[in-house]
VEXDREN-2710 file (C-alpha; in Angstrom, 1 decimal):
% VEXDREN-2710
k/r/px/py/pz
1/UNK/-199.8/201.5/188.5
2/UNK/-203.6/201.6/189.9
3/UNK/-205.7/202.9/187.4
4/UNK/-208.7/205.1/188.8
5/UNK/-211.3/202.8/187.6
6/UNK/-214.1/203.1/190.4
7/UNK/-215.9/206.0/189.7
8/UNK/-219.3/206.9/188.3
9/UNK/-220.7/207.5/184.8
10/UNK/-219.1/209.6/182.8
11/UNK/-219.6/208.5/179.2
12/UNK/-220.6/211.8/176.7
13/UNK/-220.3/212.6/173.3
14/UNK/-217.2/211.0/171.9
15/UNK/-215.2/208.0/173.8
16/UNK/-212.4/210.1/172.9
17/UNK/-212.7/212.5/175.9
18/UNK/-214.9/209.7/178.0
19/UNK/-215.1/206.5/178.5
20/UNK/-216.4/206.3/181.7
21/UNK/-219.9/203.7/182.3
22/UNK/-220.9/202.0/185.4
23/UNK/-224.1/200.3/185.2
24/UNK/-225.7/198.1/187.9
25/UNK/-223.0/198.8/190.3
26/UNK/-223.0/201.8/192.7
27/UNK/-219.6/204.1/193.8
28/UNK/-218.6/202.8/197.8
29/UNK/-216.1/204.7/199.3
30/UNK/-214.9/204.0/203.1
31/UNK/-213.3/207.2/204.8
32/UNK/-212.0/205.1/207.5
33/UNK/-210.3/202.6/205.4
34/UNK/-206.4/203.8/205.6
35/UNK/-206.1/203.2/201.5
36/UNK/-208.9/205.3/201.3
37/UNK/-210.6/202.9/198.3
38/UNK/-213.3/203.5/196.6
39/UNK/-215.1/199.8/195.6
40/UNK/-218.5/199.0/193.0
41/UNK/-221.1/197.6/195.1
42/UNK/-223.2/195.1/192.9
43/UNK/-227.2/197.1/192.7
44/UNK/-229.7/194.9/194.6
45/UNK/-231.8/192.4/192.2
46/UNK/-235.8/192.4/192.6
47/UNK/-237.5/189.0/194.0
48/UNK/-241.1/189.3/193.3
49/UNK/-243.3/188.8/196.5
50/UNK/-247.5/188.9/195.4
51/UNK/-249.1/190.5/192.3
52/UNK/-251.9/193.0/193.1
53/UNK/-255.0/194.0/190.7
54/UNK/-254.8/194.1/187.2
55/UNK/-251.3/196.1/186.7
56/UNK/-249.8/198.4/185.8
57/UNK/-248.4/199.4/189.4
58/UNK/-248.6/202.9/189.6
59/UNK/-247.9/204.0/193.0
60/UNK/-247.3/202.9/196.2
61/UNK/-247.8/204.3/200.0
62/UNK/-247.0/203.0/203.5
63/UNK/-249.3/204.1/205.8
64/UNK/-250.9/203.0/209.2
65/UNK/-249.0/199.7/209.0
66/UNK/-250.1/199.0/205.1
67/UNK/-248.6/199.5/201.9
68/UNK/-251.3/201.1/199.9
69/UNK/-251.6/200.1/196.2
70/UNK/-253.3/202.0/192.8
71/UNK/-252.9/199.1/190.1
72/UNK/-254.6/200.0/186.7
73/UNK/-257.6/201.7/188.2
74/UNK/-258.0/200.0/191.1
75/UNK/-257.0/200.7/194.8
76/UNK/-255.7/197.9/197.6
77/UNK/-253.6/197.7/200.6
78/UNK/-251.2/194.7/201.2
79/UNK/-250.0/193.7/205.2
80/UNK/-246.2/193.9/204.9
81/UNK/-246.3/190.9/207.3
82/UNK/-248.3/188.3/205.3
83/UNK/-248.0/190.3/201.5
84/UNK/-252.2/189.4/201.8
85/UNK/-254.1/192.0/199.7
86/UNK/-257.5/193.5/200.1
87/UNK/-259.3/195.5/197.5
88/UNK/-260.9/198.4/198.2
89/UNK/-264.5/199.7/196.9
90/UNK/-264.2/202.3/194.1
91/UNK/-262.4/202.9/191.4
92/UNK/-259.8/205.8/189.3
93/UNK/-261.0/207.8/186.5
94/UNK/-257.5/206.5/185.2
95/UNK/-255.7/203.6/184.7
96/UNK/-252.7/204.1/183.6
97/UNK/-249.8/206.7/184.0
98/UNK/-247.8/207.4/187.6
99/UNK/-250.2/208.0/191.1
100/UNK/-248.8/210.7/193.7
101/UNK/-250.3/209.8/197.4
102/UNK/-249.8/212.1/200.3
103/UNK/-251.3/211.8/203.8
104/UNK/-252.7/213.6/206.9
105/UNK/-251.4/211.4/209.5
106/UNK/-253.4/208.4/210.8
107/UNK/-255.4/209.4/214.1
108/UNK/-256.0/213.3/212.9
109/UNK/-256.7/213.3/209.4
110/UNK/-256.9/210.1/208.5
111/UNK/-256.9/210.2/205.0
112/UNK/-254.4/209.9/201.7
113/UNK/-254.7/212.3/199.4
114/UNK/-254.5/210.3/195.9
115/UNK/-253.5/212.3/192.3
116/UNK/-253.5/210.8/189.0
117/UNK/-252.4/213.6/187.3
118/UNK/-255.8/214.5/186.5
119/UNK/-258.4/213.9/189.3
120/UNK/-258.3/214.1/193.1
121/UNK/-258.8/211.1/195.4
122/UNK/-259.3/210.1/199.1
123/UNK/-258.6/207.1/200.7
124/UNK/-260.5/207.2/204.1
125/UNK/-259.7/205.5/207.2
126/UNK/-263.6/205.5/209.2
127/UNK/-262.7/203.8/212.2
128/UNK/-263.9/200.6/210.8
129/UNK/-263.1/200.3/207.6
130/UNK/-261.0/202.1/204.4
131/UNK/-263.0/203.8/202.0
132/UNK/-262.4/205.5/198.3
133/UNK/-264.1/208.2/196.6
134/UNK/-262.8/210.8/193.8
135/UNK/-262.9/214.1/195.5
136/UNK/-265.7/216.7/193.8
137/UNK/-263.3/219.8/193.0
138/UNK/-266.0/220.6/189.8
139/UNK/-265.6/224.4/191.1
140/UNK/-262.1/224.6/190.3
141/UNK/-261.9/222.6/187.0
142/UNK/-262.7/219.3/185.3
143/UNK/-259.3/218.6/185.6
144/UNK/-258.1/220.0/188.9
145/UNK/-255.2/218.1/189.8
146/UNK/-251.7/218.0/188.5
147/UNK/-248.9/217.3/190.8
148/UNK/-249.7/217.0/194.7
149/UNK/-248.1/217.6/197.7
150/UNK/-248.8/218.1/201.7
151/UNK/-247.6/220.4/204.4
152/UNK/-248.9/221.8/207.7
153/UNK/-252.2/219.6/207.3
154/UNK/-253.1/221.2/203.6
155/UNK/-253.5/219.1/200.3
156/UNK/-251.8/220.9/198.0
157/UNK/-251.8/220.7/194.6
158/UNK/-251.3/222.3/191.5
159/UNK/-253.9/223.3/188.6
160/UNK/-252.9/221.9/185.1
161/UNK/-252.2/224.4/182.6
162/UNK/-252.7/226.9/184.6
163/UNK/-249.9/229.1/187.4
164/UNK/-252.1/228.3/190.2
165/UNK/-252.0/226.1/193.0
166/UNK/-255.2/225.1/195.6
167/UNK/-255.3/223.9/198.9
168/UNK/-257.3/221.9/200.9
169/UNK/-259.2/222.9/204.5
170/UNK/-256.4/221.7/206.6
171/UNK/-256.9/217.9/208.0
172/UNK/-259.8/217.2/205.3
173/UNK/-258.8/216.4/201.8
174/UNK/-262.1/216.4/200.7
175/UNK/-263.3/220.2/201.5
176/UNK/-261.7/223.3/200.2
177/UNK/-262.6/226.8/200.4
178/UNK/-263.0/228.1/196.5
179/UNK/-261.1/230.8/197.5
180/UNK/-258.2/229.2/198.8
181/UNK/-255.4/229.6/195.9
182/UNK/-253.0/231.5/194.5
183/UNK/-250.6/232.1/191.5
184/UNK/-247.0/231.6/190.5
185/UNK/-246.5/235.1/190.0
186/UNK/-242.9/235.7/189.9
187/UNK/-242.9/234.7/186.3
188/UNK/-245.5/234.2/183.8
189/UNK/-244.8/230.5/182.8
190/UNK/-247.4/228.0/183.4
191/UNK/-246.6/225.7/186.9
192/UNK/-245.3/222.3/186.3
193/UNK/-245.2/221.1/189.9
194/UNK/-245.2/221.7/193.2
195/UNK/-243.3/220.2/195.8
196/UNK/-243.0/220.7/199.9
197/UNK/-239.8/220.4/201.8
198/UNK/-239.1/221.4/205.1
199/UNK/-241.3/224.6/205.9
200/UNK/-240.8/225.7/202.3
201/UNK/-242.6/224.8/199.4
202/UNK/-241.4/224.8/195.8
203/UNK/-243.3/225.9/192.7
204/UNK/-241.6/224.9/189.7
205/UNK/-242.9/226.4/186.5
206/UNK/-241.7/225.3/182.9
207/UNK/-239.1/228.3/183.1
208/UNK/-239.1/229.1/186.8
209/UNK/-239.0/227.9/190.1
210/UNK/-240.1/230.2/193.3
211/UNK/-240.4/229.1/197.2
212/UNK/-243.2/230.3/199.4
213/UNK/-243.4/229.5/203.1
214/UNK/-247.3/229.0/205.5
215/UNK/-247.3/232.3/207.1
216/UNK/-250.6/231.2/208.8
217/UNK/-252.3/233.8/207.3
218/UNK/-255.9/233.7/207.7
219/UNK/-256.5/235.2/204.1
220/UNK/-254.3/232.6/202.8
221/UNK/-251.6/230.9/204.8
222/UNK/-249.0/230.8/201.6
223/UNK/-247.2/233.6/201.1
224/UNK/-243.9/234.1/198.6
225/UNK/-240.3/234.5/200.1
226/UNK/-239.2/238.1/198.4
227/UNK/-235.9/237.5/195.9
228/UNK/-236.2/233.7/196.0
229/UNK/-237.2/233.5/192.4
230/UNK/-235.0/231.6/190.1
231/UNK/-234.6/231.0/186.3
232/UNK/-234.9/227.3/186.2
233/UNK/-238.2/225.3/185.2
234/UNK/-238.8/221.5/185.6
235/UNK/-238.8/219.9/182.5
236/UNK/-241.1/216.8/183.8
237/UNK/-244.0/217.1/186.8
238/UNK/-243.1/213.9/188.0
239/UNK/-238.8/213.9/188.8
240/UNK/-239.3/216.3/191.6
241/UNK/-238.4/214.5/195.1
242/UNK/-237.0/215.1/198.7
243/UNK/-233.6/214.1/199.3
244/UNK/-231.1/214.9/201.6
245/UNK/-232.2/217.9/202.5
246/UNK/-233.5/219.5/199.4
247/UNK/-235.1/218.6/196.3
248/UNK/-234.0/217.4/193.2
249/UNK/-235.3/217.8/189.9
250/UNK/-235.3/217.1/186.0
251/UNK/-234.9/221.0/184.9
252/UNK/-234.2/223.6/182.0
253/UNK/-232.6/226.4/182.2
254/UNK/-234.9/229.6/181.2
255/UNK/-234.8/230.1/177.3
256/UNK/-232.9/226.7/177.3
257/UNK/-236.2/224.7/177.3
258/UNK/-236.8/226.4/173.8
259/UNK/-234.3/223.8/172.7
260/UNK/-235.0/220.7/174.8
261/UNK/-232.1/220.9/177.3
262/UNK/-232.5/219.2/179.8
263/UNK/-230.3/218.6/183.3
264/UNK/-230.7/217.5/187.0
265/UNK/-230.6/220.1/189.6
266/UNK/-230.7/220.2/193.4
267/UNK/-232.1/223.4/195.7
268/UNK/-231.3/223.1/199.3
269/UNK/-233.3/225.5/201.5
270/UNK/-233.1/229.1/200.3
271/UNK/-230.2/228.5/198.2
272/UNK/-230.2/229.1/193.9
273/UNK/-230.4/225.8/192.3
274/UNK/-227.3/224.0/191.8
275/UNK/-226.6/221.4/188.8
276/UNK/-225.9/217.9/189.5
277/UNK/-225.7/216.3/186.6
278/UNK/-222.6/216.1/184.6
279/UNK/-221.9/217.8/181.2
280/UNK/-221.8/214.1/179.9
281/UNK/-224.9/213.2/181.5
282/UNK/-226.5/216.3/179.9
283/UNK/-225.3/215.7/176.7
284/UNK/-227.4/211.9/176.9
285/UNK/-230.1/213.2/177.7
286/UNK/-230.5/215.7/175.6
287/UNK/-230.2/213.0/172.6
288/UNK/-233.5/211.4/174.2
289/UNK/-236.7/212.4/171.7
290/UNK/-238.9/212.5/175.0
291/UNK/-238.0/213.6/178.4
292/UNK/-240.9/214.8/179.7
293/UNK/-242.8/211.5/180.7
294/UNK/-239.7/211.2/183.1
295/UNK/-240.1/210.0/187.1
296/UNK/-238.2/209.7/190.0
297/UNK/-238.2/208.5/193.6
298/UNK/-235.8/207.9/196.3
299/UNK/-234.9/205.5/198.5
300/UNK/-231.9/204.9/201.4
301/UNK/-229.9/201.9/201.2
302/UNK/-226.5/201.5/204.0
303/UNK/-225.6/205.0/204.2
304/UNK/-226.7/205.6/200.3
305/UNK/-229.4/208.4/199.5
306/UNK/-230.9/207.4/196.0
307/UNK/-231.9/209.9/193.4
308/UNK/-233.7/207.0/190.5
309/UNK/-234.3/209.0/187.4
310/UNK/-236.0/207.0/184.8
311/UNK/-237.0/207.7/181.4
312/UNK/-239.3/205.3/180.1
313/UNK/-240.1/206.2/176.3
314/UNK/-236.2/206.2/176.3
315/UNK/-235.9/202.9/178.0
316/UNK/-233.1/204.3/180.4
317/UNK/-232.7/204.7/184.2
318/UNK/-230.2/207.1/185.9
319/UNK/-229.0/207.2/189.6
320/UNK/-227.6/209.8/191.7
321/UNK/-225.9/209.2/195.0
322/UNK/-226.1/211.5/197.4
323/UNK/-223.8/210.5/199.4
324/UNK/-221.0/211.0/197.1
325/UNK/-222.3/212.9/194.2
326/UNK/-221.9/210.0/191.8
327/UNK/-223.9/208.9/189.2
328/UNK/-224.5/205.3/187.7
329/UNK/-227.0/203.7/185.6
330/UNK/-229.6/200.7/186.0
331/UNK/-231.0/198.5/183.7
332/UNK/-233.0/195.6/183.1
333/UNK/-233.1/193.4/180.3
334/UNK/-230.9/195.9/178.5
335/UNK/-233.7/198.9/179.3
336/UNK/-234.9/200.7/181.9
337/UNK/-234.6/199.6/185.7
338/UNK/-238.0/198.4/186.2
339/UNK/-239.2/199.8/189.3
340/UNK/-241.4/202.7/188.9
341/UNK/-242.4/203.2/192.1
342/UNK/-241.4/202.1/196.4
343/UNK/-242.6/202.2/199.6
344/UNK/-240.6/200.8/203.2
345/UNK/-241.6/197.4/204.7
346/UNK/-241.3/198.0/208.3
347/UNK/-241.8/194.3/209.2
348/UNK/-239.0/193.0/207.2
349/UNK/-236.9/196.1/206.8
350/UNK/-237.2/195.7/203.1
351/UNK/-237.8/198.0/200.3
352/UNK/-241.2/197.1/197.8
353/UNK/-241.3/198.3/194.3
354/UNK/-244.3/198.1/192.0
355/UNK/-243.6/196.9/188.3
356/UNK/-244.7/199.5/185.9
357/UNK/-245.7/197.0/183.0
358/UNK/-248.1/194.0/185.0
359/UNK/-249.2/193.8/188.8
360/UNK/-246.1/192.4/189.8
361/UNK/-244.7/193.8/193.8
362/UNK/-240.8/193.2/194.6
363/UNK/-238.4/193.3/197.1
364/UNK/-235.0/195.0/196.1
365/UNK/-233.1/192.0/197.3
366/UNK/-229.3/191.5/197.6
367/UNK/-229.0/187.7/197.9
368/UNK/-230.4/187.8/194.1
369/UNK/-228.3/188.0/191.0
370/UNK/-232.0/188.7/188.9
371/UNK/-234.4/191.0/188.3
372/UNK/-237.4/188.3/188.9
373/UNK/-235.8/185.8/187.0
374/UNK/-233.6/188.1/184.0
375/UNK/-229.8/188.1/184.6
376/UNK/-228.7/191.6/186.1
377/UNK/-226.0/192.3/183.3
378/UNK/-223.2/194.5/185.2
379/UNK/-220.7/196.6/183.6
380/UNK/-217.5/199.3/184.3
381/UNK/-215.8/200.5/181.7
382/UNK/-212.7/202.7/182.9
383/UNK/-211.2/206.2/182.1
384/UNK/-207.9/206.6/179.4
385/UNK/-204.7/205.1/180.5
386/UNK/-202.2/207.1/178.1
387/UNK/-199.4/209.5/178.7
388/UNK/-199.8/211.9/175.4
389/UNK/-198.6/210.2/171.9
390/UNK/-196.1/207.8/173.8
391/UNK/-196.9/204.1/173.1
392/UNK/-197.7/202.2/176.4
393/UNK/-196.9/198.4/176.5
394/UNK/-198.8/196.5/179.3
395/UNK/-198.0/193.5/180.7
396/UNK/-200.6/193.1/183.0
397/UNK/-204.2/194.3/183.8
398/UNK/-205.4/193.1/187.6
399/UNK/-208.8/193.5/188.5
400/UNK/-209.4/192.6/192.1
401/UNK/-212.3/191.6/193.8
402/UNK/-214.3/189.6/196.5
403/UNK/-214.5/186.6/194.1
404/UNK/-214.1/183.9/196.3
405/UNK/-217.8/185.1/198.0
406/UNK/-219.8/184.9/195.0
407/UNK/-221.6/181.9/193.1
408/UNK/-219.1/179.1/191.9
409/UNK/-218.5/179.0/188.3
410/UNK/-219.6/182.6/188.0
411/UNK/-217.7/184.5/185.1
412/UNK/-216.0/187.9/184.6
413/UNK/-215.0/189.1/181.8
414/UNK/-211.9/192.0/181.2
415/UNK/-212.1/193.4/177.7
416/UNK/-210.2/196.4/176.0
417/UNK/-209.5/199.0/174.0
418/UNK/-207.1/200.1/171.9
419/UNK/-208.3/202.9/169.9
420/UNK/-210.0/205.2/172.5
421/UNK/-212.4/203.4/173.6
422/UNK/-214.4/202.3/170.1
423/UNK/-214.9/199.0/170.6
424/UNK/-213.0/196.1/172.7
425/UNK/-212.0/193.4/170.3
426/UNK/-209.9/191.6/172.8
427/UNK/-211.1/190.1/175.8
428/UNK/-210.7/187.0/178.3
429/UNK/-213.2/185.4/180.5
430/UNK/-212.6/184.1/184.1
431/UNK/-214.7/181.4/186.0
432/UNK/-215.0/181.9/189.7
433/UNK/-214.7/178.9/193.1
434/UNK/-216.5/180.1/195.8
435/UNK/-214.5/179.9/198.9
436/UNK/-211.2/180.7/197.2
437/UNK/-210.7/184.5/198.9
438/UNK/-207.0/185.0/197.3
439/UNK/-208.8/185.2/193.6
440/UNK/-207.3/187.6/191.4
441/UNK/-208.3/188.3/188.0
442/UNK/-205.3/189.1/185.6
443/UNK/-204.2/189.6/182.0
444/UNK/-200.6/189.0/180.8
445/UNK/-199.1/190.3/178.1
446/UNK/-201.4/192.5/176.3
447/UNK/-199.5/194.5/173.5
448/UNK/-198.7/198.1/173.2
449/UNK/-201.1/200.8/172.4
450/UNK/-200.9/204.5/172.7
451/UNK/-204.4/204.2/174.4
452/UNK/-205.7/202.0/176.7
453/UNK/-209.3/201.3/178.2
454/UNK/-210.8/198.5/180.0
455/UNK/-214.6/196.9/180.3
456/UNK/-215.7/194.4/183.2
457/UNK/-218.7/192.8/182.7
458/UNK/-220.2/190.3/184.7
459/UNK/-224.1/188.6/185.5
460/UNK/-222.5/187.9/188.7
461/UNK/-222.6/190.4/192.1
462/UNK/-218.7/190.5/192.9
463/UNK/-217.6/194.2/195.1
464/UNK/-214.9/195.3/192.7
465/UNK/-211.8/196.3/194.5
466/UNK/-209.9/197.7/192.5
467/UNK/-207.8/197.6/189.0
468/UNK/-204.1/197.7/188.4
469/UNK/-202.0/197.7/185.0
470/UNK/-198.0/197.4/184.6
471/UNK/-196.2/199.4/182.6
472/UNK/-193.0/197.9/181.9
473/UNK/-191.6/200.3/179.1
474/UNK/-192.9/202.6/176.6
475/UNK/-192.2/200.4/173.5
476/UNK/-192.0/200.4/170.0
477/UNK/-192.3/196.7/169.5
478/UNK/-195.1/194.8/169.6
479/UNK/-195.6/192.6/172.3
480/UNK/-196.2/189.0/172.3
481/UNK/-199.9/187.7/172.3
482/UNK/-202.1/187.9/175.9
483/UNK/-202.4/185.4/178.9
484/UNK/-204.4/185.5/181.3
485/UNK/-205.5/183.6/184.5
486/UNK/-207.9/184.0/187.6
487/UNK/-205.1/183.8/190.4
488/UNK/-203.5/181.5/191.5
489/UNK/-206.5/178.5/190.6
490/UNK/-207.2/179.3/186.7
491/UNK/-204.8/178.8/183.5
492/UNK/-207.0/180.2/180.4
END
């Protein structure tokens, strides 16, 4: 019998109804493979590269061949070819907390448009050199900038504690016309964020979310799209991201923000807001004390679109495929998945993440089995095997793989469950030989339960095929003790 093990994270209130985890593997499925299976795909570990400033990493930009770099307060570009860093004159008002940049396309604007959260920033490219400077927007406030975005050649950005939005002159970060704003009027909740996509751009408020669209009005070139005005707020300034399409975001329902509710949602063009996180999913994070310090960014990986969701006063990292709609988790060292930020290397085709703890820049890297040195701890545990109140007796769990391609002397271990998923008192432990592509790992003779579910666990980066139990009768006997093996080399 092949047990639907390969599938995303599922795991809610009681492991009575779901069991389902999958953390540090991702959900693969081939539609041209005639089994149609669907296999775990090891996540990539992180190899670090350089260390720039004094840390924290708080954001991260590829522009005119550089990767652009805010760490603590300061502000560097590294060459992707050689990883050599150069500092550059001036410094943030800030030194901690996540950095948006935007630009205005090298060789018109020629600038990056740099928000702390706080303050505005340029970035200047002169012709001869890269400059910095905070951008003076003391007519607007003394904290002017919340969330940023760009579209059309306009800065945008978004006034904290307040429903308005600003925009720059279009081209010139650094030059505004005082009477270039407007309101989130649909709704009178404050705005949380703005975000552009396409020709449209979103304004999510903390119960509300409209779409306007540049008219290229001279007045004001941002007008609001009539009936698009929906009942869902963002529930942290810095989850919403492109991807696929659309956007996605950490949001509340309206009234359900009273109560700390919080779930993922997705808008694609004009469309209301779908959710796309799972009632399980919802459930955890609605345990979390804080969600709104939350980020997210997105990154492409072999077909895979990337939604990372992390929490980090929760010490907890959720991903969402877009691809297949799946979600796993990442962790390392048992929290959160460090990376708190990325950018594209073009020179090496490589992704580069900034550590949000120390100065530390990474490649994600899939010839590691670390996160910079800390064991990547992988783990699937499976959905019920049980067929109502009738007692099942297994004589053999088979958990296939691509063992012969990883490390020798790696280990995987298949635990289980016999009362719905509580705990997994029983377990066995196989050692791998590289080279030996027949490997199976197996269990004989595990007992009789009226519920059955299964854990793999590994520090390894095996593709996990698939997993297969026998049922050889529905008994009412118990069973002798377990065997087990790694096929056809090991005898444990």
């Amino acid at each position: 019998m092949r047990l639907p093990a390969i599938g995303g994270a599922y795991a809610g209130r009681t492991p009575y109804t779901n069991t389902q985890q999958l953390i540090n593997w991702y959900v693969e499925g081939d539609s041209h493979d005639p089994k149609g299976e669907r296999v775990a795909m090891p996540t990539p570990g992180l190899t670090l590269k350089t260390t720039v400033g004094p840390g924290p990493i708080r954001g991260i930009h590829n522009w005119n061949g550089l990767m652009f770099i805010i760490s603590g307060a300061s502000v560097y570009y590294v060459d992707p070819g050689t990883y050599a860093v150069t500092q550059i004159t001036g410094t943030l008002n800030t030194s901690t907390g996540p950095v948006q940049m935007v630009d205005n396309t090298f060789g018109v604007g020629n600038q990056i448009f740099v928000g702390d959260g706080t303050y505005g920033y340029v970035i200047t490219w002169t012709g001869a050199a890269y400059t910095f400077a905070q951008i003076n927007f003391s007519g607007i406030s003394t904290t002017p900038v919340g969330t940023i975005t760009y579209q059309d050649g306009y800065g945008i950005f978004s006034q904290p504690g307040t429903q308005k939005f600003w925009i720059t002159n279009s081209y010139n970060f650094t030059t505004y016309n005082p009477l270039y704003f407007a309101s989130k009027e649909g709704n009178p909740d404050l705005l949380v964020s703005c975000i552009s996509d396409s020709t449209k751009l979103f304004l999510l408020g903390t119960t509300s979310m409209e779409i306007w669209f540049d008219s290229g009005s001279a007045l004001f070139p941002f007008q609001r799209i009539p009936g698009l005005l929906f009942p869902i707020g963002c529930a942290a300034a810095q989850t919403p991201a492109r991807i696929d399409n659309s956007i996605v975001w950490l949001g509340t329902k309206m009234g359900a923000q009273l109560y700390g509710f919080g779930q993922v949602f997705q808008c694609r063009g004009d469309s209301a807001p779908t959710t796309i996180s799972n009632p399980q999913m919802d459930w955890q994070i609605n345990q979390y004390g804080t969600i709104t310090d939350a980020q997210a960014f997105v990154y492409y990986k072999e077909g895979h679109e990337f939604y990372v969701l992390t929490f980090p006063t929760e010490g907890v990292t959720w991903v969402w495929d877009a691809t297949n709609g799946e979600w796993h988790q990442r962790s390392t060292n048992a929290t959160r998945w460090l990376p708190s930020s990325i950018t594209f290397n073009p020179v090496y085709s490589t992704f580069v993440v900034g550590d949000p703890v120390n100065s530390n820049i990474y490649v994600l890297d899939d010839g590691v089995i670390t996160d910079n040195g800390v064991a990547i701890a992988r783990t699937l545990i499976t959905p019920h095997l049980n067929q109502g109140n009738e007692w099942l007796q297994l004589s053999k769990v088979d958990v296939q793989g691509n063992f012969g391609d990883i490390a020798n002397g790696s280990t995987i271990t298949i635990s289980w469950s016999q009362d719905n998923g509580h705990t997994f008192p029983f377990s066995y432990t196989f050692t791998s030989i590289n080279g030996n592509y027949l490997a199976r790992c197996f269990t004989r003779k595990l007992g009789k339960a009226l519920d059955w579910v299964f854990k793999i666990t590994t520090t390894s980066n095996p593709i996990l095929i698939d997993v297969n139990v026998d049922v050889r009768n529905r008994a009412t006997g118990r069973a002798p003790g377990p065997q087990s093996q790694m096929f056809p080399y090991m005898q444990q």
